[in-house]
N, CA, C and O of each residue as an XYZ file, in Angstrom:
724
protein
N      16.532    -86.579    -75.490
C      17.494    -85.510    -75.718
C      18.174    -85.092    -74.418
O      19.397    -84.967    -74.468
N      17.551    -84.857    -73.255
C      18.290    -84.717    -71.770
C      19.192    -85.529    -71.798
O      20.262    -84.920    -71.813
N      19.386    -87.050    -71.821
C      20.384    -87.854    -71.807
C      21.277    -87.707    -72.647
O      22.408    -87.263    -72.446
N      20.647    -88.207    -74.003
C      21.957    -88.464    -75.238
C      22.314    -87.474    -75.908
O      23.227    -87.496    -76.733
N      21.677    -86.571    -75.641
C      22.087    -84.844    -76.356
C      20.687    -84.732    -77.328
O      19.751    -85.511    -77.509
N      20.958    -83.586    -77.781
C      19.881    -82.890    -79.378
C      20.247    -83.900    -80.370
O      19.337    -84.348    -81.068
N      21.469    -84.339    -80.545
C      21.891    -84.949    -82.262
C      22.271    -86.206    -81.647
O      23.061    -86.879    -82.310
N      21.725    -86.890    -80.036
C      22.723    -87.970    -80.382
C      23.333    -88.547    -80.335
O      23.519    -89.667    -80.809
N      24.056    -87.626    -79.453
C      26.016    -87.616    -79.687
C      26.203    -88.202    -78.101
O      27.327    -88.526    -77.716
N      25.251    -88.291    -77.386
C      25.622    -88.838    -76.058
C      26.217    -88.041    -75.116
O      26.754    -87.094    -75.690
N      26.349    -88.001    -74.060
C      26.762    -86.965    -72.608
C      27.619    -87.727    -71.753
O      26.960    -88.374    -70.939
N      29.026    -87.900    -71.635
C      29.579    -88.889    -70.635
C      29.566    -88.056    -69.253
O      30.295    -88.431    -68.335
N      28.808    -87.023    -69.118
C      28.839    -86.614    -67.679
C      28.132    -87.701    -67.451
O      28.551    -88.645    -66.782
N      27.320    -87.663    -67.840
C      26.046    -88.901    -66.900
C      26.542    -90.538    -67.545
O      25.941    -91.539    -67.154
N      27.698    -90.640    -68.563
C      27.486    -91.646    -68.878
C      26.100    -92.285    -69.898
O      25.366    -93.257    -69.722
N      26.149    -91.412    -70.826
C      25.137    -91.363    -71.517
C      25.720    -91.784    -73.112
O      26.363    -90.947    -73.746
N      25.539    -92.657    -73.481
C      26.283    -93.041    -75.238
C      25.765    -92.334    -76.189
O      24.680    -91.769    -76.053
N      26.540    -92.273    -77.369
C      25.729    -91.654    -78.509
C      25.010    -92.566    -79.106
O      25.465    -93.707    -79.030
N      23.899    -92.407    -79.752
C      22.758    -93.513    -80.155
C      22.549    -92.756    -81.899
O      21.946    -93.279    -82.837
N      23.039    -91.828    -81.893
C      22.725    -91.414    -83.000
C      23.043    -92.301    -84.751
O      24.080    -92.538    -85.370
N      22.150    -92.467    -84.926
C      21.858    -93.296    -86.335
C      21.968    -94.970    -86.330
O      21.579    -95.702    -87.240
N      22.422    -95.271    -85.424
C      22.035    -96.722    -85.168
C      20.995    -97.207    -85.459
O      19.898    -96.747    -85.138
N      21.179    -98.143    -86.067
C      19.908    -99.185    -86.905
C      18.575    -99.404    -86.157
O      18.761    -99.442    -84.941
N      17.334    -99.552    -86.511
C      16.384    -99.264    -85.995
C      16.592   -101.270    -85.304
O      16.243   -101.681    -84.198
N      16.943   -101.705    -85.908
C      16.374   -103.490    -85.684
C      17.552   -103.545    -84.068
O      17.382   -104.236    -83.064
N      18.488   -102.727    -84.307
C      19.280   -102.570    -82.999
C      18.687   -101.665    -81.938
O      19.030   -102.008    -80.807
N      18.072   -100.843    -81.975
C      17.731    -99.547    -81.452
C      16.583   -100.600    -80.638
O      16.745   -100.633    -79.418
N      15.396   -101.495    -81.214
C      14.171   -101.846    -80.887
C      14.632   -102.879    -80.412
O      13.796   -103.469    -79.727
N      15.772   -103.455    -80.479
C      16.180   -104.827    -79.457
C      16.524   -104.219    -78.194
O      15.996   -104.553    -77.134
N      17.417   -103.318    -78.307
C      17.689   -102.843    -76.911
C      16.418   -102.309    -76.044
O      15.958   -103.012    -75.144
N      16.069   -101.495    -76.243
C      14.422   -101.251    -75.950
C      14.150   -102.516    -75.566
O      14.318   -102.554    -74.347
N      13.826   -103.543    -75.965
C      12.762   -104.651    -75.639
C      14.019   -105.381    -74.254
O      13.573   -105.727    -73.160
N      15.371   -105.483    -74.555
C      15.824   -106.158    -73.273
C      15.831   -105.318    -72.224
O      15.624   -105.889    -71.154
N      16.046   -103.830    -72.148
C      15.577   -103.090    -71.263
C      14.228   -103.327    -70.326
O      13.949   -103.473    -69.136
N      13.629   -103.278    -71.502
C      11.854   -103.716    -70.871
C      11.775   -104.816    -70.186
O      11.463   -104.920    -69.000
N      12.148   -105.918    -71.165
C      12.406   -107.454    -70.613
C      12.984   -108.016    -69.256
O      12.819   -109.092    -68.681
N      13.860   -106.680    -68.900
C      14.687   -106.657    -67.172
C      15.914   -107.855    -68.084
O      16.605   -108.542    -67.332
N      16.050   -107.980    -69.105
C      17.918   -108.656    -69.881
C      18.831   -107.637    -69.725
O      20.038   -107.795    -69.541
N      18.329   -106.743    -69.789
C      19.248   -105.206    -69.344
C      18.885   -104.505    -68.604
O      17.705   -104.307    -68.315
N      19.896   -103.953    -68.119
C      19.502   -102.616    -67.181
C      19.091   -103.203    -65.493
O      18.652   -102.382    -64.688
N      19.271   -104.578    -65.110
C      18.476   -104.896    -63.696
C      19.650   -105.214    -63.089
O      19.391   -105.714    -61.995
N      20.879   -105.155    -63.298
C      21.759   -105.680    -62.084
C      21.915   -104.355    -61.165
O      21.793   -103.235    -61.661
N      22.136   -104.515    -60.077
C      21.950   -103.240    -58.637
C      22.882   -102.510    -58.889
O      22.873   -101.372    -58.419
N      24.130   -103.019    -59.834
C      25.389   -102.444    -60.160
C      25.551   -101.101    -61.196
O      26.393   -100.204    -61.235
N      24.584   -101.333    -61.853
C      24.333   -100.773    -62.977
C      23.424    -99.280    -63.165
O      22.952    -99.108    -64.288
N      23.211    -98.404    -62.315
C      22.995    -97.221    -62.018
C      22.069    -96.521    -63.853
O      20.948    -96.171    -64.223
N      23.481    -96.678    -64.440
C      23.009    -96.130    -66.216
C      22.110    -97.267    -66.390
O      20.965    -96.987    -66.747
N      22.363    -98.323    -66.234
C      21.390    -99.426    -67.278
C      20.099    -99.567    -65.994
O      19.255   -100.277    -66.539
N      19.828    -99.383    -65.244
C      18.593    -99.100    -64.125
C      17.976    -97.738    -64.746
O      16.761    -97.670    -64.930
N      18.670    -96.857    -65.006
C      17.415    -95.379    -65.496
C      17.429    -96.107    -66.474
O      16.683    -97.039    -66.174
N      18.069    -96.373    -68.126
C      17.338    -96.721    -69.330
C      15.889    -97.677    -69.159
O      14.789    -97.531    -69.690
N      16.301    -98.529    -68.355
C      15.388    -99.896    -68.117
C      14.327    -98.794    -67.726
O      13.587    -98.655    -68.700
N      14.008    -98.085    -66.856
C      13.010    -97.332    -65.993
C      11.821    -96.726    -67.514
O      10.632    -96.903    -67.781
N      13.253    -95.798    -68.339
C      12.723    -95.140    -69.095
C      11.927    -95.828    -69.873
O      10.764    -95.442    -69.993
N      12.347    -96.911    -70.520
C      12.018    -97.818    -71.724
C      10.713    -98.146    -71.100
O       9.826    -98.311    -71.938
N      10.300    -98.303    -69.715
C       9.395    -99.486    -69.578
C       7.881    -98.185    -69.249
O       6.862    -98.444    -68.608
N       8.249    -96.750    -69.978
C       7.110    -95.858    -70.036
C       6.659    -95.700    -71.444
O       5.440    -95.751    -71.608
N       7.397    -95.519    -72.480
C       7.635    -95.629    -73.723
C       6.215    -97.077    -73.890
O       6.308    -98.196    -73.386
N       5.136    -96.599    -74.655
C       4.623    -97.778    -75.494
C       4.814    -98.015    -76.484
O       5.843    -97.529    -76.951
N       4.144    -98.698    -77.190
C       4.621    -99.822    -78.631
C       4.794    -98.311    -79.304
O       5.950    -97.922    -79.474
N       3.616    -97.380    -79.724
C       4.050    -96.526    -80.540
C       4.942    -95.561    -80.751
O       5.344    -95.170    -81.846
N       5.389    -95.009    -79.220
C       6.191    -94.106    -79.096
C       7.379    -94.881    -79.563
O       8.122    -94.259    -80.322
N       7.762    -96.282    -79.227
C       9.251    -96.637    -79.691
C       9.157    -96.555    -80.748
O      10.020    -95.809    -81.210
N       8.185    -97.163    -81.818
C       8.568    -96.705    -83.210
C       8.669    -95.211    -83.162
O       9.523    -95.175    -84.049
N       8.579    -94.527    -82.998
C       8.772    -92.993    -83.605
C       9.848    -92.691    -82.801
O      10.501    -91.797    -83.340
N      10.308    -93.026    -81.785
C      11.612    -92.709    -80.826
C      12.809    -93.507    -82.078
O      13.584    -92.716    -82.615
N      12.885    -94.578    -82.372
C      13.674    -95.406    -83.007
C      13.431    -95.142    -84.332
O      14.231    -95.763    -85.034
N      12.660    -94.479    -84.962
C      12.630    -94.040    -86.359
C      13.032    -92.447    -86.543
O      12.958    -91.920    -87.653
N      13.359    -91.897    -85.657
C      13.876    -90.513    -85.293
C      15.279    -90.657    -84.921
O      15.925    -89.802    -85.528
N      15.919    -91.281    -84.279
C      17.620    -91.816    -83.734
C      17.822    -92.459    -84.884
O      18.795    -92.065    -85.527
N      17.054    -93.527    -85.437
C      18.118    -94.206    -86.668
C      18.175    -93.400    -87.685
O      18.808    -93.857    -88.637
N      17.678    -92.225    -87.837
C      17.837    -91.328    -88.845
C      18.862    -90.355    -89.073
O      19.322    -89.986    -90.154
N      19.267    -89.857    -87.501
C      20.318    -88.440    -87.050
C      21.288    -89.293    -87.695
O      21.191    -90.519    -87.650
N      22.378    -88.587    -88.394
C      23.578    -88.455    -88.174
C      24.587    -89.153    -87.415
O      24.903    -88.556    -86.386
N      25.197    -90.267    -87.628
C      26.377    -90.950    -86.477
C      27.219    -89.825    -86.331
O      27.491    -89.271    -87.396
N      27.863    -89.172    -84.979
C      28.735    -88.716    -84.598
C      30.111    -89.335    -84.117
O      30.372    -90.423    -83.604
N      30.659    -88.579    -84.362
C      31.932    -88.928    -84.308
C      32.837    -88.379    -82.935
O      32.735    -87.193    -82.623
N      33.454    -89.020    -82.378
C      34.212    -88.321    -80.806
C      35.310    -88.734    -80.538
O      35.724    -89.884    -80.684
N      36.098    -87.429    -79.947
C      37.644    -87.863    -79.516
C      37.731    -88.909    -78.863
O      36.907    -89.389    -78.085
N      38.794    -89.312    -79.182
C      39.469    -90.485    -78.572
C      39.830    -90.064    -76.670
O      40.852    -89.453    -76.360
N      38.902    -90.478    -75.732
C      39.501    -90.706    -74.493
C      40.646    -91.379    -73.902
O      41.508    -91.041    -73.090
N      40.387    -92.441    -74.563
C      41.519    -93.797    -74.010
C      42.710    -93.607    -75.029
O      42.711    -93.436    -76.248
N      43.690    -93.695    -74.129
C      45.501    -93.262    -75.399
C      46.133    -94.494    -74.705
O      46.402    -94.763    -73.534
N      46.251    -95.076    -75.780
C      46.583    -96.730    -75.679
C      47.545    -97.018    -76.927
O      47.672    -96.282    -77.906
N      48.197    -98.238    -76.696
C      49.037    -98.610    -78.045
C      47.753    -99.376    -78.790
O      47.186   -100.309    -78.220
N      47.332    -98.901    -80.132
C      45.966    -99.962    -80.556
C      46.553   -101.166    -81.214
O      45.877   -102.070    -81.706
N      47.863   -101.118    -81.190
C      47.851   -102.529    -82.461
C      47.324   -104.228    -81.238
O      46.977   -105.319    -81.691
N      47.447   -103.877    -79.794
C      46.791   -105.021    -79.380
C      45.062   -105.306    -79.554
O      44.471   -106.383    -79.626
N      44.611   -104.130    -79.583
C      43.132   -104.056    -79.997
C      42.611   -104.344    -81.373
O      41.531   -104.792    -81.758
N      43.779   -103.926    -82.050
C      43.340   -104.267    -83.539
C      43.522   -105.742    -83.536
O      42.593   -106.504    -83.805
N      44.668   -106.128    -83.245
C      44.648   -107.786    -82.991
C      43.326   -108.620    -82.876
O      42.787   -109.366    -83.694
N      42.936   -108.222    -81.469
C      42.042   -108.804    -81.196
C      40.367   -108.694    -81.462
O      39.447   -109.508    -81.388
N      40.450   -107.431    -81.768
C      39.214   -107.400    -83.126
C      39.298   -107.977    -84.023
O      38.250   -108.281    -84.592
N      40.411   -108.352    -84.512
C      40.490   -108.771    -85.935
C      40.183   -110.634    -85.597
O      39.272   -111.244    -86.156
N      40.920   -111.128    -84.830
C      40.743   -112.315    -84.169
C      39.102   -112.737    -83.573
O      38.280   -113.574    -83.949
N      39.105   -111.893    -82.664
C      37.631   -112.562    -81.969
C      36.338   -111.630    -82.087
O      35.284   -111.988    -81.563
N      36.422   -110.674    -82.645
C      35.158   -109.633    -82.922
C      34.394   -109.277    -84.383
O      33.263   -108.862    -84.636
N      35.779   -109.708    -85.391
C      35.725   -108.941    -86.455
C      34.146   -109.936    -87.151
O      33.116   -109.503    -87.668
N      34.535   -111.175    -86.892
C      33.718   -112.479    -87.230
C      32.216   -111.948    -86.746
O      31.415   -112.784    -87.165
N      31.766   -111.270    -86.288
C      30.012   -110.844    -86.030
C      29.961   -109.721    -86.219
O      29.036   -109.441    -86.981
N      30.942   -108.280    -85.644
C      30.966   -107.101    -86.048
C      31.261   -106.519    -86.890
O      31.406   -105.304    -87.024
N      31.424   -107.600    -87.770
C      32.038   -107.412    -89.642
C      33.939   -106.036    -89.562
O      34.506   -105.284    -88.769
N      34.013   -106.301    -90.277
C      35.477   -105.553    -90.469
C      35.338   -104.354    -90.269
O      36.273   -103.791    -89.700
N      34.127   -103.535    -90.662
C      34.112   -102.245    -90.478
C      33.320   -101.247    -89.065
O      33.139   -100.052    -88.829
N      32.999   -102.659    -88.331
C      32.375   -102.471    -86.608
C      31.223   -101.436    -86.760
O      30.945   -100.451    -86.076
N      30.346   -102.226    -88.424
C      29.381   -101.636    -88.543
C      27.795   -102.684    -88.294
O      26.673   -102.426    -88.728
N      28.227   -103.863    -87.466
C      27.671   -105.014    -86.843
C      27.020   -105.837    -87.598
O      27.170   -105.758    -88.818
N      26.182   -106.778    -87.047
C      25.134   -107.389    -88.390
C      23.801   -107.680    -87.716
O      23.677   -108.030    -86.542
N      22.995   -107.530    -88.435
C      21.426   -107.700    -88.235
C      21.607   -109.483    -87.729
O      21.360   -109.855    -86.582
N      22.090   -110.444    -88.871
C      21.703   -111.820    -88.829
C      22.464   -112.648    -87.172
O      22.038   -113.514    -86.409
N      23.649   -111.875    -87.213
C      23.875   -112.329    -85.731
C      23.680   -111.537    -84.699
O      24.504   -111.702    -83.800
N      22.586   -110.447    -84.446
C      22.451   -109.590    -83.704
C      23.490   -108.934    -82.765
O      23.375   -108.533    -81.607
N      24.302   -108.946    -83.423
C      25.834   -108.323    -83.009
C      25.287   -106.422    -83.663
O      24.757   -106.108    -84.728
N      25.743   -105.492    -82.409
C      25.503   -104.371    -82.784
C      26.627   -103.682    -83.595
O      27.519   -104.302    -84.173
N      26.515   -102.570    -83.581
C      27.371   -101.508    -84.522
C      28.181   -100.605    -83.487
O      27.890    -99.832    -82.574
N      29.575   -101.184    -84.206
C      30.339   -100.641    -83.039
C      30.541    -99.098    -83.045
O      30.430    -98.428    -82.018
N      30.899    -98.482    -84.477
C      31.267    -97.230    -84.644
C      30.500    -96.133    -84.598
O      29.489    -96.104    -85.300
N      30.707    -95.454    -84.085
C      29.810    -93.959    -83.833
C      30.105    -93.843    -82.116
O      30.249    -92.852    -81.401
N      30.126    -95.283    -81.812
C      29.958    -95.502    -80.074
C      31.642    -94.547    -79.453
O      32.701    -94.375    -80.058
N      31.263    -94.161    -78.198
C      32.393    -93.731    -77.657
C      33.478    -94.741    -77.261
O      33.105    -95.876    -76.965
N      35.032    -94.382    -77.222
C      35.754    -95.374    -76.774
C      35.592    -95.850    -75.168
O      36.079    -96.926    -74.823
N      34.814    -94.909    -74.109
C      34.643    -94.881    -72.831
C      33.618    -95.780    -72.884
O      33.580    -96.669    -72.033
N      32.681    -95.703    -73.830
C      31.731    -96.163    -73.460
C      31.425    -98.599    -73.864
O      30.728    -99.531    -73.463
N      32.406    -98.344    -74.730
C      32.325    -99.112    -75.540
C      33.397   -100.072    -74.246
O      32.931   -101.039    -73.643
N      34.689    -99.613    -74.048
C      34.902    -99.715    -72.636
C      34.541   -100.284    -71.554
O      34.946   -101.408    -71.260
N      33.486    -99.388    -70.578
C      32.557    -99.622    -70.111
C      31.592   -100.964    -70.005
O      31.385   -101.670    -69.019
N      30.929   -101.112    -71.717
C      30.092   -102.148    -71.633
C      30.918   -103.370    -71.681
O      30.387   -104.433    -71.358
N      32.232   -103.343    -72.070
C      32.558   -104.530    -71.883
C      33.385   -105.399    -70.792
O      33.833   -106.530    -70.599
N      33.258   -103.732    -70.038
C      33.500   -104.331    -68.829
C      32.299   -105.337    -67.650
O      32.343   -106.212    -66.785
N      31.547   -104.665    -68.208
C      30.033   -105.260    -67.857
C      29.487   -106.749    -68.447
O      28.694   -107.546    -67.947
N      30.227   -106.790    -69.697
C      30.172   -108.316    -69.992
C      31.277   -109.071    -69.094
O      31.205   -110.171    -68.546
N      31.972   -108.445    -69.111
C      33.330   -109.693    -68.132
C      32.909   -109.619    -66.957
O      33.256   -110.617    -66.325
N      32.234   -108.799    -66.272
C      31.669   -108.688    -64.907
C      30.820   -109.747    -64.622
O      30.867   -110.418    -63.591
N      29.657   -109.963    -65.997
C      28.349   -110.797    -65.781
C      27.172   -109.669    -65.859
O      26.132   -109.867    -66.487
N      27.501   -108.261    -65.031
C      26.404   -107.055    -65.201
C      25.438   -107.079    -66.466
O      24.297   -106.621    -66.396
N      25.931   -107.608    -67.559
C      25.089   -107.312    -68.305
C      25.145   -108.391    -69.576
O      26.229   -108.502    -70.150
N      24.279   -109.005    -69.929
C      24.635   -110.204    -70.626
C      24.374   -112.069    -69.740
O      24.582   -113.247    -70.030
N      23.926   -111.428    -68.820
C      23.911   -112.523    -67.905
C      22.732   -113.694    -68.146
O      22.797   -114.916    -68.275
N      21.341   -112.487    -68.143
C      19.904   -113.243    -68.712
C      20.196   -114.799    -69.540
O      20.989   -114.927    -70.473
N      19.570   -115.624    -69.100
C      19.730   -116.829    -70.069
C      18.583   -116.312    -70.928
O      18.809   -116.666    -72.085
N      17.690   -115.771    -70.866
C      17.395   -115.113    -72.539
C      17.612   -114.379    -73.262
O      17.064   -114.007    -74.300
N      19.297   -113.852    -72.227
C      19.731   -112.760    -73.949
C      20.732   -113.214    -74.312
O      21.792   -113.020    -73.716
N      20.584   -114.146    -75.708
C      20.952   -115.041    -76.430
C      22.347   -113.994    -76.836
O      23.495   -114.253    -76.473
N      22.062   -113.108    -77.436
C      23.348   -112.321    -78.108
C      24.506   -111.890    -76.692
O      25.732   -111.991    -76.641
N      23.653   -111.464    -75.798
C      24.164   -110.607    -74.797
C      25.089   -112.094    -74.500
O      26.318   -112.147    -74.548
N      24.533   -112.798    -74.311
C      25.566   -114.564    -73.418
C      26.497   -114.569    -74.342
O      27.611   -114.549    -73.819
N      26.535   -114.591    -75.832
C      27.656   -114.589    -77.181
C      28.777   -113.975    -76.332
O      29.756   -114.627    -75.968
N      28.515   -112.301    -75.953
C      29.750   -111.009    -75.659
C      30.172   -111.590    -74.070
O      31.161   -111.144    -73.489
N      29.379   -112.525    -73.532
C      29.640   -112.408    -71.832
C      31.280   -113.570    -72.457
O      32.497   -113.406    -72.368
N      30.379   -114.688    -73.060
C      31.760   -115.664    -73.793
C      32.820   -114.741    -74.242
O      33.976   -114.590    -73.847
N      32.078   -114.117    -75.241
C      33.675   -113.189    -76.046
C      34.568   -112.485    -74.994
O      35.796   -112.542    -75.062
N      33.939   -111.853    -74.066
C      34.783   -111.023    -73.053
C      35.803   -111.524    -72.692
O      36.890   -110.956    -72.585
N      35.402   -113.321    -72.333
C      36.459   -113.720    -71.846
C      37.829   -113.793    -72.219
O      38.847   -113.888    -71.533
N      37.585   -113.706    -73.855
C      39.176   -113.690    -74.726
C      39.951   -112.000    -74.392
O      41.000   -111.503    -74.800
N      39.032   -111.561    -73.616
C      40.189   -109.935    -73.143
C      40.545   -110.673    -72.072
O      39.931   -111.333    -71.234
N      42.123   -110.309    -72.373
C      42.327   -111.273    -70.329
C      42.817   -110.146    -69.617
O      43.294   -110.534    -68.551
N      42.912   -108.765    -69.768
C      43.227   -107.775    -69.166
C      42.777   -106.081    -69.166
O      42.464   -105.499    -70.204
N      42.806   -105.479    -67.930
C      42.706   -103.835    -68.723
C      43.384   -103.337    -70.029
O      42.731   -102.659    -70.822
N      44.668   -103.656    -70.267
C      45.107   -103.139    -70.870
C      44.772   -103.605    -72.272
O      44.845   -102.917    -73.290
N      44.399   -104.856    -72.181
C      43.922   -105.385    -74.293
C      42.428   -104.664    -73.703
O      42.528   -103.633    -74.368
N      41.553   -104.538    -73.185
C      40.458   -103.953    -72.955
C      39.936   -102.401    -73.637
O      38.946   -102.061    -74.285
N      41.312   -101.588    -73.051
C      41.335    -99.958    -73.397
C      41.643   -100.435    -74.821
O      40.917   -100.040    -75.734
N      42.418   -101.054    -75.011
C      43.002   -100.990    -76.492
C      42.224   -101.398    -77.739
O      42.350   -100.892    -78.854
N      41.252   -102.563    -77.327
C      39.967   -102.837    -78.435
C      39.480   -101.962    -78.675
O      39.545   -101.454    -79.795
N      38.619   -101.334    -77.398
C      37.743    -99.952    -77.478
C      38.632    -98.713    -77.958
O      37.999    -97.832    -78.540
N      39.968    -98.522    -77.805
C      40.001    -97.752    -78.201
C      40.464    -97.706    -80.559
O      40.569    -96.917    -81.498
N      40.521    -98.686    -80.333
C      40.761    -99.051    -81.994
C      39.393    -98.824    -82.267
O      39.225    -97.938    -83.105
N      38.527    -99.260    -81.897
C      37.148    -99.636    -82.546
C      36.694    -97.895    -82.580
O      35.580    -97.844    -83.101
N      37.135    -96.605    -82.238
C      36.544    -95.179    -82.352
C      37.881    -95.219    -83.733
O      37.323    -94.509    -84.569
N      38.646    -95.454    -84.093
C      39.639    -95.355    -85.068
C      39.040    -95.978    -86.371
O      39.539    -95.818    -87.485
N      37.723    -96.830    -86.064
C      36.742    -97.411    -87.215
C      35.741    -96.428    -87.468
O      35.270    -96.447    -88.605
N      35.356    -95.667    -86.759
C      34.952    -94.629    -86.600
C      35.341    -93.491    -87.658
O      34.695    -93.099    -88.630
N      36.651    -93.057    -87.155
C      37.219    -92.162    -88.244
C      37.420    -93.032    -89.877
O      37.193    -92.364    -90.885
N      37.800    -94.353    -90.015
C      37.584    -94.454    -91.138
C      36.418    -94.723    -91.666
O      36.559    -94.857    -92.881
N      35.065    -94.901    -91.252
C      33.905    -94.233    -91.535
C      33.873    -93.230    -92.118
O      33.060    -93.437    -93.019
N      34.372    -91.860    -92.237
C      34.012    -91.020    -92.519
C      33.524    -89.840    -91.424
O      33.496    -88.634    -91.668
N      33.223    -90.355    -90.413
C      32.660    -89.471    -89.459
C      32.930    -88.193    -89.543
O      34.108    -88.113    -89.889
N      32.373    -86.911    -89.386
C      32.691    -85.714    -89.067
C      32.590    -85.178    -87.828
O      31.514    -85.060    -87.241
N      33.718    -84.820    -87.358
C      33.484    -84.077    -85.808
C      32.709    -83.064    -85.890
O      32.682    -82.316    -86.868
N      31.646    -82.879    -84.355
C      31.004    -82.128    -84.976
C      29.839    -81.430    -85.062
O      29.463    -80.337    -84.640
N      29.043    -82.857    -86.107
C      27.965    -82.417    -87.319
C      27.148    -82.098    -86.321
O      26.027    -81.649    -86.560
């Protein structure tokens, strides 16, 4: 709750995402590449160095009850940061993302592709700047994470960059989301 808030909803002072209601089979992968040093170990990475820290105090039982408590809250919903033209983002979701993150960037278990919506547009942003970097996704054992380091490459700029992330919080609102809850 210090980090991601009471409900969830995430803190971008610190750079903190909302985690709220995300799938437990997603919630317990991340956890385990954290632990694993697949996440969170490049020197670059400040946010993904404390999660990694945190995760690796957490035992087997506490993550189930940590991850059966978050996949339960409420997905929140959050303003749009990034003011971008989206029809290049929608493009390219629709082209190179839509195929694992399903149409509604509500992800899939079978290709361990996560769930895009609920996530902030900063944040969502962010991580994929970290895939085009190499920061994160790099591990030759994180099979999914190497998938997004490939996919990154089809953004060839900041500007289709802001514009994915920022379409993908616009999946968000057609979710249903309530500002808010």
């Amino acid at each position: 709750a210090q980090c991601h808030g009471a409900k969830g909803e995430g803190n971008p002072l610190i750079k903190s995402p909302s985690i709220a209601g995300l799938p437990d089979w997603y919630l317990l992968a991340q956890v385990e590449n954290f632990r694993a040093d697949r996440r969170g170990a490049h020197p670059q990475d400040p946010e993904g160095q404390l999660m990694r820290a945190i995760s690796k105090v957490l035992d087997a039982e506490q993550t189930r009850h940590v991850v059966a408590y978050v996949s339960k809250l409420p997905r929140q919903a959050h303003e749009a940061t990034i003011k971008v033209d989206l029809a290049a983002g929608k493009l390219l979701y629709e082209e190179r993302c839509m195929e694992c993150h399903r149409y509604n960037g509500e992800g899939e278990l079978v290709f361990g592709a996560a769930p895009l919506v609920g996530l902030q547009d900063w944040y969502l942003a962010s991580q994929l700047r970290k895939f085009k970097s190499g920061m994160r996704g790099a591990m030759k054992e994180d099979v999914n994470g190497q998938k997004m380091v490939f996919s990154a490459t089809f953004i060839e700029d900041e500007a289709t960059l802001k514009s994915v992330a920022a379409y993908l919080l616009t999946l968000s609102k057609d979710a249903g989301f309530v500002f808010g809850q």
